[in-house]
C-alpha positions in Angstrom: 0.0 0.0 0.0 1.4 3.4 -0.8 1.3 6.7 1.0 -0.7 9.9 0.2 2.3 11.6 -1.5 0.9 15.1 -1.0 4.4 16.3 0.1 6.3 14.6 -2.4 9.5 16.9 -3.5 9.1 19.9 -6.8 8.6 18.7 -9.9 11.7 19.6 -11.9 11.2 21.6 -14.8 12.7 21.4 -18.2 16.2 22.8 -17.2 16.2 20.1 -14.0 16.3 17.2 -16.6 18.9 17.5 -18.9 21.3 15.8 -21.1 24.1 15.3 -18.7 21.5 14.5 -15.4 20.4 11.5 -17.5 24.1 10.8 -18.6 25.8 11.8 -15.4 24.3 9.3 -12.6 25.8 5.7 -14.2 29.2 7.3 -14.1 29.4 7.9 -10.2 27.5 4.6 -9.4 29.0 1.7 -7.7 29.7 0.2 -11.1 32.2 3.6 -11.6 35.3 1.8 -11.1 34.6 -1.0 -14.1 32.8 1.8 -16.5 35.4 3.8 -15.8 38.0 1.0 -16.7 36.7 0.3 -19.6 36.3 3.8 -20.7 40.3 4.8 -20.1 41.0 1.4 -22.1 38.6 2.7 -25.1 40.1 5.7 -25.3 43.3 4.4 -24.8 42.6 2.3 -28.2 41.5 5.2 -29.8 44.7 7.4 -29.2 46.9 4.8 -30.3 44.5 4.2 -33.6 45.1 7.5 -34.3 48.8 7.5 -33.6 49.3 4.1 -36.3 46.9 6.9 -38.7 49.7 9.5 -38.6 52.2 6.7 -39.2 50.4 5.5 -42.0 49.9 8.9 -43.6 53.7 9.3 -43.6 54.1 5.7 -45.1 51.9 6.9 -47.5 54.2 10.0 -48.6 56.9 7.4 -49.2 55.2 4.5 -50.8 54.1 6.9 -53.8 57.0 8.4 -53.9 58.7 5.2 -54.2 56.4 4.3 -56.9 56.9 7.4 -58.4 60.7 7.2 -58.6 60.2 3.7 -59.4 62.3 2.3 -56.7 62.0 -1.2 -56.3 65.0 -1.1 -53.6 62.7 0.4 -51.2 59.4 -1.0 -51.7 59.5 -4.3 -49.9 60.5 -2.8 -46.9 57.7 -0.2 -47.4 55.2 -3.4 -47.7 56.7 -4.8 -44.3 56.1 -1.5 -42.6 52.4 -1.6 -43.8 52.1 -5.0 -41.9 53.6 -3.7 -39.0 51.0 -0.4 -39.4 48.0 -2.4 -40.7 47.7 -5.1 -38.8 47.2 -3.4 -35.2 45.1 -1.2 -36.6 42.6 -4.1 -37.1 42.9 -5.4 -34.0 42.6 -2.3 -32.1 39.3 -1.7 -34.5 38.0 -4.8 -33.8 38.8 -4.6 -29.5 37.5 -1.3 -29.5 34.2 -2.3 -30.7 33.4 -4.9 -29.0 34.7 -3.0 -25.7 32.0 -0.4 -26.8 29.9 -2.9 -27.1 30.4 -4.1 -23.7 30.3 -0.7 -21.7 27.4 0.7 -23.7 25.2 -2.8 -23.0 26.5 -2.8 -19.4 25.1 1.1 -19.4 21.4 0.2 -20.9 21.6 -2.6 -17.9 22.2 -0.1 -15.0 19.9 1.9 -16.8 17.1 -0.8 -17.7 17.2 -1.5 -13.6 17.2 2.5 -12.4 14.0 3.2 -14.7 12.8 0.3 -13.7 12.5 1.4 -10.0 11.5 4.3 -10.8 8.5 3.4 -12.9 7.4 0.1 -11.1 9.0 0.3 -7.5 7.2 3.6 -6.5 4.0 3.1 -8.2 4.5 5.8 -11.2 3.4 3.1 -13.7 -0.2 3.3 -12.5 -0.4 7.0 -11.5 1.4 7.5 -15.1 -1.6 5.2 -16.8 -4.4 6.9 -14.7 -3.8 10.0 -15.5 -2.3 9.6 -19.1 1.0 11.2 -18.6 3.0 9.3 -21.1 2.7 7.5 -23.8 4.7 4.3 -24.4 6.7 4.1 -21.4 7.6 0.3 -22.2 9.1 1.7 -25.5 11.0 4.3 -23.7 12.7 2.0 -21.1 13.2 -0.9 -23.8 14.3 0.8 -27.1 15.0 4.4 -25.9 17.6 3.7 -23.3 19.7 1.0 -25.2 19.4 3.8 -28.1 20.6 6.3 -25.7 23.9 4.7 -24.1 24.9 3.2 -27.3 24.9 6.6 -29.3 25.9 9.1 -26.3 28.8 6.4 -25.8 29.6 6.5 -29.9 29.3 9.9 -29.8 31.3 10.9 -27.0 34.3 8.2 -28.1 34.2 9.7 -31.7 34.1 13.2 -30.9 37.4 12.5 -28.9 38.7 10.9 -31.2 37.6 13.2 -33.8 39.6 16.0 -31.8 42.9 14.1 -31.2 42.8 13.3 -34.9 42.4 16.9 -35.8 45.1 18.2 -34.1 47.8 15.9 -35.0 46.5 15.5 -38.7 46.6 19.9 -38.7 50.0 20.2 -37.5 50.8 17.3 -40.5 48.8 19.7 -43.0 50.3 22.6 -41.8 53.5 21.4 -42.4 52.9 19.9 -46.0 50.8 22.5 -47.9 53.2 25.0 -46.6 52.1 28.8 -47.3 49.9 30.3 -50.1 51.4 33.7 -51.2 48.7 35.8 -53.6 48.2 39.7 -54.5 45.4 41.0 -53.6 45.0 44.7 -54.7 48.7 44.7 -55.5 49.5 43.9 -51.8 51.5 40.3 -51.4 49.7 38.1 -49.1 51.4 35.1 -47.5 49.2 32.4 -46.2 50.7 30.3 -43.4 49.3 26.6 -43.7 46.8 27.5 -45.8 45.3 23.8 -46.8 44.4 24.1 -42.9 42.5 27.1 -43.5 40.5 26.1 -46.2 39.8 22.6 -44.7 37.8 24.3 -41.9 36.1 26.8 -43.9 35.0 24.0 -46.7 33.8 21.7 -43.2 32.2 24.7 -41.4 30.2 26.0 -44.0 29.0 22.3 -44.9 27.7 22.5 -41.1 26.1 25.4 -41.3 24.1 24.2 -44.3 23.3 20.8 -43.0 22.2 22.6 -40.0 19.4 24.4 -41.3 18.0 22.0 -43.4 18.0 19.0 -41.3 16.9 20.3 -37.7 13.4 20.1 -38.3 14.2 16.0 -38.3 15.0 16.1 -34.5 11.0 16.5 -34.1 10.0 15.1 -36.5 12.1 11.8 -35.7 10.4 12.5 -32.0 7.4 12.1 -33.8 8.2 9.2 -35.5 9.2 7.2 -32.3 6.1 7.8 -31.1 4.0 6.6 -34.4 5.8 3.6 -34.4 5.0 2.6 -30.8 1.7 3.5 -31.0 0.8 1.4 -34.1 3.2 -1.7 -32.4 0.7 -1.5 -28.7 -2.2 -1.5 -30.9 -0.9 -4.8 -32.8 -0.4 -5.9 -29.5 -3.8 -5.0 -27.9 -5.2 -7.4 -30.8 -3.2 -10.6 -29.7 -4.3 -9.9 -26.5 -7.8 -9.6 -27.4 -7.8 -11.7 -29.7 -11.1 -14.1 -28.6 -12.9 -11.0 -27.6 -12.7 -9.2 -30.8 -13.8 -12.1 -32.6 -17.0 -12.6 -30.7 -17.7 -9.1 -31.6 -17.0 -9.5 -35.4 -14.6 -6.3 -35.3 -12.2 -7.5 -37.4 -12.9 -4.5 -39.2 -13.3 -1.9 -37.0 -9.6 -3.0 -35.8 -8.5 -3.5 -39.4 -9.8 0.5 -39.5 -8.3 1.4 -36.6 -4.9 0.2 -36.8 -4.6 1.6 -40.7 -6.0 5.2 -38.9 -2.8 4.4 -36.7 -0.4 3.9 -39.7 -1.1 6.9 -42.1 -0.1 8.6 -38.9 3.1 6.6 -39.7 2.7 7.2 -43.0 2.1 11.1 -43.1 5.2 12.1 -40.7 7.6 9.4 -42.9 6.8 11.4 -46.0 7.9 14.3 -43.6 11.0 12.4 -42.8 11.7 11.5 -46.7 11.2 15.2 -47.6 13.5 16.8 -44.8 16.2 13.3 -45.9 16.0 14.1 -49.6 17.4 17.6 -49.0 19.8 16.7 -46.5 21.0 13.4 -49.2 21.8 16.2 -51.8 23.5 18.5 -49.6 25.7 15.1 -48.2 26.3 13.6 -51.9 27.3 17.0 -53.2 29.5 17.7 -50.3 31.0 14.1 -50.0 31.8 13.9 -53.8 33.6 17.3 -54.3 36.1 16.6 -50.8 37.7 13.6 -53.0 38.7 16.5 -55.9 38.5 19.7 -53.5 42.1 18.8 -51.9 43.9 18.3 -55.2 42.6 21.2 -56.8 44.0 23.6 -54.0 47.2 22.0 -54.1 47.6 21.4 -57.5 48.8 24.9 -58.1 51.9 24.5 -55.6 52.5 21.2 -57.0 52.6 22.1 -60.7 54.9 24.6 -59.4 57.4 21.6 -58.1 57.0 22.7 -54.5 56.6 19.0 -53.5 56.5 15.6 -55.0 53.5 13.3 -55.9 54.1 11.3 -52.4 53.6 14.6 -50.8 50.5 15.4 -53.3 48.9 11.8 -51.8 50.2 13.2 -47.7 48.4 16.2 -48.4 45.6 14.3 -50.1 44.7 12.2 -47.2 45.3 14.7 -44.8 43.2 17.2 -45.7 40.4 14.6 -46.2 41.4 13.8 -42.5 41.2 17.1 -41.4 37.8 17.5 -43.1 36.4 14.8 -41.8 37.5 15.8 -38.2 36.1 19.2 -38.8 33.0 17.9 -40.3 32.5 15.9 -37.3 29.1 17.4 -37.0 28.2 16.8 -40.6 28.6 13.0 -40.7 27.2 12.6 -37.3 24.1 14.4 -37.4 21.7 11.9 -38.0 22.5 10.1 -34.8 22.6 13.5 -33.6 19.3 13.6 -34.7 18.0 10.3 -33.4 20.2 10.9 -30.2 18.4 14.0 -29.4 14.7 12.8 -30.3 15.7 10.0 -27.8 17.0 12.2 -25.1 13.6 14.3 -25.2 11.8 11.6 -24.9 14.0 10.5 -21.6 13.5 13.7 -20.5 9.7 13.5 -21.1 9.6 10.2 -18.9 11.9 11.0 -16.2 9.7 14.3 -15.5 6.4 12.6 -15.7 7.4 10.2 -13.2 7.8 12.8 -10.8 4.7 14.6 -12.4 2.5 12.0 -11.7 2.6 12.3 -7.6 3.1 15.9 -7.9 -0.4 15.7 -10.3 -2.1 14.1 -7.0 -0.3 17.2 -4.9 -1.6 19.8 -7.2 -5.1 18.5 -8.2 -8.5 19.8 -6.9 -9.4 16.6 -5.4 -6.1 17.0 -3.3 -6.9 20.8 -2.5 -7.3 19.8 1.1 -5.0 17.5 1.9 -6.3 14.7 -0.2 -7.2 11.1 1.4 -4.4 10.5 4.0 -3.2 7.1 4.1 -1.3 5.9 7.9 -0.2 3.0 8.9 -0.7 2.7 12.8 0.2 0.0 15.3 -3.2 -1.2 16.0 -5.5 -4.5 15.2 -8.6 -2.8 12.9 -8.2 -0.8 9.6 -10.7 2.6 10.3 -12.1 5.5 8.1 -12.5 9.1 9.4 -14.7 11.4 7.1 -13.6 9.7 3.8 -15.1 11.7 0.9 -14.1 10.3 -2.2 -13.6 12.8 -5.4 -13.0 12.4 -8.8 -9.6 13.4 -10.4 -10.9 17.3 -11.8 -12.4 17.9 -7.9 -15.9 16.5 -8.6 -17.4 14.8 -5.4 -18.3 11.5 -6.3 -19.3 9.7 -2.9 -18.7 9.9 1.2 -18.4 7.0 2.8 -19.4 6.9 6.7 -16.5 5.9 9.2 -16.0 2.4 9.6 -13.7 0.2 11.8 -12.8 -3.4 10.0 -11.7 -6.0 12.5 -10.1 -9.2 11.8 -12.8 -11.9 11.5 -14.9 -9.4 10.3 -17.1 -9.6 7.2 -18.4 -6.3 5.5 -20.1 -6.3 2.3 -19.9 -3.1 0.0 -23.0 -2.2 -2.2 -24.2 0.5 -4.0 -25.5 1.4 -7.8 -23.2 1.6 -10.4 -20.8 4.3 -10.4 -21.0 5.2 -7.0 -17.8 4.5 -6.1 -17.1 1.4 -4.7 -14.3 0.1 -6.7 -13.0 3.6 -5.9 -13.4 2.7 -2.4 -11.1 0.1 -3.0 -8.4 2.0 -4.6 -8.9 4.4 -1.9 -7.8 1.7 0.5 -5.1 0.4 -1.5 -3.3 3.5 -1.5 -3.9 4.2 -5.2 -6.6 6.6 -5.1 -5.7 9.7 -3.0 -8.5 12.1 -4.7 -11.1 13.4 -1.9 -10.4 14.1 1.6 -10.4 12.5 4.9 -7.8 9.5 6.6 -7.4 5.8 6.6 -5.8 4.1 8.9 -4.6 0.7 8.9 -2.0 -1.9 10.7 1.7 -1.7 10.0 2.3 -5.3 9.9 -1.4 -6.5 8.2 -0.8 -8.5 5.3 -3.2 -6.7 3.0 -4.3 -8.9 -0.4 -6.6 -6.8 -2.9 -8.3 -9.3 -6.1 -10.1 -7.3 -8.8 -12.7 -9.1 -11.2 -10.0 -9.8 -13.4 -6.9 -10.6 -11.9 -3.6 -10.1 -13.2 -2.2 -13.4 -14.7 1.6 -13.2 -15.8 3.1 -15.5 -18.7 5.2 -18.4 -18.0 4.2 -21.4 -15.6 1.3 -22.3 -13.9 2.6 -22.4 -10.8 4.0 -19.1 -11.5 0.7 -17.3 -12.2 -0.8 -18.5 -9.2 1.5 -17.8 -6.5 1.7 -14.6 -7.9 2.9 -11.8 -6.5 5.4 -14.2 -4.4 7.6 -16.3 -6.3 7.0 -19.6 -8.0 9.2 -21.4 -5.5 7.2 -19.8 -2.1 5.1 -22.5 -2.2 5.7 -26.2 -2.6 4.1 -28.1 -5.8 1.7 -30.2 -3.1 0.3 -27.0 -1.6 -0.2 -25.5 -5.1 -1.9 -28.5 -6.1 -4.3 -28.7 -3.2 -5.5 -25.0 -3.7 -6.1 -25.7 -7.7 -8.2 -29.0 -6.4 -10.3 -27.0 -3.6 -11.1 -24.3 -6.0 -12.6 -26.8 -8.6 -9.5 -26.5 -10.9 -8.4 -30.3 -10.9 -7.6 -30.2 -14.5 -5.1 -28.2 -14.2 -3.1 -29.3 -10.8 -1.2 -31.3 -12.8 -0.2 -28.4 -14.9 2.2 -26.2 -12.7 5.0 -26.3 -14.7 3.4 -25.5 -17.7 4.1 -22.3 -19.5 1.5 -20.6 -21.1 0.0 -17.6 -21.5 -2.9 -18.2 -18.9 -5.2 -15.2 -19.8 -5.5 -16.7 -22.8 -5.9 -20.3 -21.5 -8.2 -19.9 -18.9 -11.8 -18.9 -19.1 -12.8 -16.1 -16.8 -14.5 -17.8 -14.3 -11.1 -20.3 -14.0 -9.1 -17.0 -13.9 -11.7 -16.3 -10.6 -11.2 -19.5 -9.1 -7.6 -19.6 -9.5 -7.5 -16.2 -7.9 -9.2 -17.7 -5.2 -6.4 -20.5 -5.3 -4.3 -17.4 -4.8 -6.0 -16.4 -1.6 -5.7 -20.2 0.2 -2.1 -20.0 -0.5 -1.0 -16.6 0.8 -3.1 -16.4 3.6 -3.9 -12.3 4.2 -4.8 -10.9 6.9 -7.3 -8.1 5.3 -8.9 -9.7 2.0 -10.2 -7.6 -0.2 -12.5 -8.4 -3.6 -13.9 -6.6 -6.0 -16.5 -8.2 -8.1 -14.0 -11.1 -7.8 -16.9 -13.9 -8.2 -18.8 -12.1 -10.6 -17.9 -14.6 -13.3 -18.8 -17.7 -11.3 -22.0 -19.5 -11.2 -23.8 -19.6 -7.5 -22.6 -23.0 -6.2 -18.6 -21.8 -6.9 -19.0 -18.4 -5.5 -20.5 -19.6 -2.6 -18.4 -22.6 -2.3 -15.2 -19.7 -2.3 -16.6 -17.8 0.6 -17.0 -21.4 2.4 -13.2 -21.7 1.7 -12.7 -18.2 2.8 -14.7 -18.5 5.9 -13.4 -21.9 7.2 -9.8 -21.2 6.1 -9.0 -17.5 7.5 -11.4 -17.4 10.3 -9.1 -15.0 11.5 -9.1 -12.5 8.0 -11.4 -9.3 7.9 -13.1 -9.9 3.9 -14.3 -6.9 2.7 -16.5 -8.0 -0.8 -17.7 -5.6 -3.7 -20.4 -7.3 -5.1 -24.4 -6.6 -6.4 -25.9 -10.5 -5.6 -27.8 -10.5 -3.0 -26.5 -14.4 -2.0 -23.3 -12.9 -0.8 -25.2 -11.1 2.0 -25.5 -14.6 4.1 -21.7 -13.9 3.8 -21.1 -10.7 5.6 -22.2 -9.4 8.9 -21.7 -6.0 8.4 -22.6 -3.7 5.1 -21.8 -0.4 3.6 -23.9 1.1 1.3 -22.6 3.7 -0.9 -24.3 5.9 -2.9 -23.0 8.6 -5.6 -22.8 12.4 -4.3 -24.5 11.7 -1.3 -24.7 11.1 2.3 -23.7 7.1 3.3 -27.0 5.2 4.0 -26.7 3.6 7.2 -26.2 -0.5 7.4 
């Protein structure tokens, strides 16, 4: 049961959750010292693959000037140092990728686990459904954070390397090209390193232009994310549904709805393919005229004889190296672009967590306090002035005070929509709209069972010790609930995995929640139209069970037949907007 969390902390705005909070909080966690290890021997890699590139660029100088000079004296040796050059480079491309591979998996993991927490351990995954916060948060925590450590960890790693390989490959430039002396307006003008200069101006303004055609994609990719997973839950929603649909004939409807879905898809991918196209043309055109651009500035100096063909190849490669590292920003922007889509929507998740206890804090049916939830050191669960609201502030019923004692029996009625499955939410801790205080015992264990209980995939035995694990309970016990509960064709099943939603009809799914109940024993049993789906002689055989086998439980039933009132010793009546009718 969880808390009123009225005085939960500030909800942190846009600026609270940025880039580097979501990046920063793996990096100083206990795994720091093997993330860290692996990140100094990436890098580490990297440097050195980038210290065999400025060898190789001077091999290169003398290989083609050996072939140019045609000396044959020189060029085994020259073949022998390529091993020696070639060689680790592979294996230090090969290591470092599959130590990226490692780190940025290990990341998504402590990730996966944190988000987790966050959106399961604290309740925010039912707050977050209630009140439609988010969309997709299964898509966020499965495909956005693996998305998210692998390209922040590429990035980061090639922008480094990027860097290290711009400076030494400018100095080599630099070095090569030597100066550029023109006349401008009669005036002699001497160019120091001047291939350098031109390198950054040709990458630069390629940036610029790239820029400000392709930013509208990091939206529009947002967008596109959120399609995707829309049209995949909807899929999904007709597996599960599968049996029901077909009773209803709505093959089409579905057929209708899930096309509506895609030419959503459909609409912002022609988007995508428009804002693409232009950025394609601007890439080709750029790409193509960097393999000619370097020649055609140097060719002047080396027509001239300032330096030989070997040098003309030097200067070749490293200008394309030094255009590459200063285009760093053009041949990474569209995981730039999906990196940033992905980071919004991290953003958009991590605040909506918070958001949705801070919505309870902040909402009109919270105005006065909202419905206080205590746990005291006492034997009865009580209500004082419990007035149940509705999310926007709207009363929707009051429910008198009430003291449940263990043994007791109370039966909840009351027209539909009055509240009563409210009332149990209320009591769960997952309703804090209205006003008033509920108090129940610290150490009570408290078991709630809706009409249609939750059934996990995988075993038998699984699904029906849930929420404890498969191995709380021994095989025999498991077996002699499934019997008592009329559910002998299954007992032995238990280690049968299946998807038992599907497999079991919904008066089995009943029964077996009623299993459920013999095996963990509570101390406060709560149901909800739980029997609804049974016939008279297995509902009432239950509440038999019930009765005989936790004398000692208080049962508190939701339910409109009038049978279950030979049951119950005490009632509640609740009606909508009103006053409490008196059992």
């Amino acid at each position: 049961m969880t808390p009123n969390t009225a005085s939960s902390p500030a909800l942190p705005s846009d600026e609270k959750v940025s880039a580097w909070s979501l990046i920063k909080p793996y990096w100083v966690s206990k795994e720091w010292k093997l993330a860290w290890s692996l990140l100094v021997a990436i890098i580490a890699i990297n440097l050195t693959s980038v210290w065999l590139n400025v060898k190789f660029n001077t091999w290169s100088g003398q290989f083609y000037n050996a072939l140019q000079s045609k000396n044959v004296k020189d060029f085994p040796h020259l073949m022998v140092v390529f091993c020696l050059i070639v060689f680790p480079m592979i294996i230090l491309f090969v290591y470092g990728r599959y130590l990226r591979q490692m780190l940025g998996f290990r990341w998504r993991q402590w990730l996966t686990n944190e988000y987790l927490e966050e959106w399961l351990g604290k309740g925010a995954f039912y707050r977050i459904e209630r009140d439609g916060l988010a969309d997709n948060p299964d898509q966020r925590i499965s495909d956005d954070l693996q998305s998210f450590a692998t390209n922040t960890l590429s990035l980061s790693l090639d922008l480094l390397s990027t860097v290290v390989t711009l400076v030494s490959f400018i100095t080599i430039l630099w070095g090569l090209a030597g100066a550029l002396s023109i006349t401008l307006g009669g005036m002699p003008l001497v160019i120091p390193g001047y291939m350098v200069w031109v390198a950054a101006l040709y990458a630069l303004g390629g940036s610029y232009v790239i820029h400000k055609l392709g930013h509208p994609l990091v939206s529009i990719t947002y967008q596109q994310q959120r399609v995707e997973a829309d049209f995949r839950f909807g899929l999904i929603r007709v597996r599960e549904n599968a049996e029901q649909i077909a009773f209803y004939d709505g093959m089409e409807t579905e057929k209708a709805n899930a096309q509506g879905v895609f030419a959503r898809i459909r609409d912002n991918w022609w988007r995508v393919m428009k804002y693409t196209k232009r950025l394609s043309f601007v890439l080709s055109f750029y790409g193509q005229i960097a393999i000619i651009f370097p020649l055609v500035v140097a060719a002047p100096r080396y027509f001239a004889g300032a330096f030989t063909f070997g040098v003309l190849m030097q200067i070749q490669q490293a200008f394309g190296t030094v255009s590459d590292s200063f285009s760093w920003f053009i041949n990474s922007y569209g995981s730039l672009v999906d990196w940033r889509a992905t980071v919004n929507r991290l953003r958009e998740f991590k605040r909506v967590v918070h958001e949705s206890r801070m919505k309870e804090a902040t909402s009109p049916a919270t105005a006065h306090g909202g419905i206080n939830l205590h746990f005291v050191d006492e034997d009865k669960l009580t209500t004082a002035g419990l007035q149940l609201s509705l999310p926007n502030g709207n009363p929707l019923s009051r429910i008198r005070d009430i003291a449940i004692k263990p043994g007791s029996r109370w039966l909840v009625r009351g027209p539909s929509g009055s509240g009563k499955s409210t009332l149990m939410r209320a009591l769960a801790g997952l309703w804090p709209f209205g006003d008033g205080s509920i108090d129940a015992p610290v150490n009570a264990r408290m078991m709630f069972i809706p009409q249609v209980s939750y059934m996990p995939i995988g075993t038998l035995k699984a699904a029906l010790a849930y929420p404890s694990s498969a191995d709380t309970y021994s095989d025999d016990e498991c077996r002699e609930a499934l019997v008592t509960c009329h559910l002998s064709d299954y007992a032995d099943r238990l280690q049968e995995s299946g998807h038992w939603t599907r497999i079991l009809s919904p008066g089995e799914q009943q029964r077996l929640a009623g299993a459920r109940v013999l095996l963990h024993k509570p101390d406060y049993l709560f149901l909800d139209e739980a029997t609804s789906a049974l016939d008279s002689e297995n509902e009432a055989r239950l509440y038999h069970l019930f009765t005989e086998r936790l004398p000692k439980a208080a049962i508190v039933s939701v339910a409109h037949r009038e049978s279950l009132a030979a049951f119950h010793g005490d009632t509640l009546d609740v009606e909508r907007s009103g006053e409490p009718i008196a059992a």
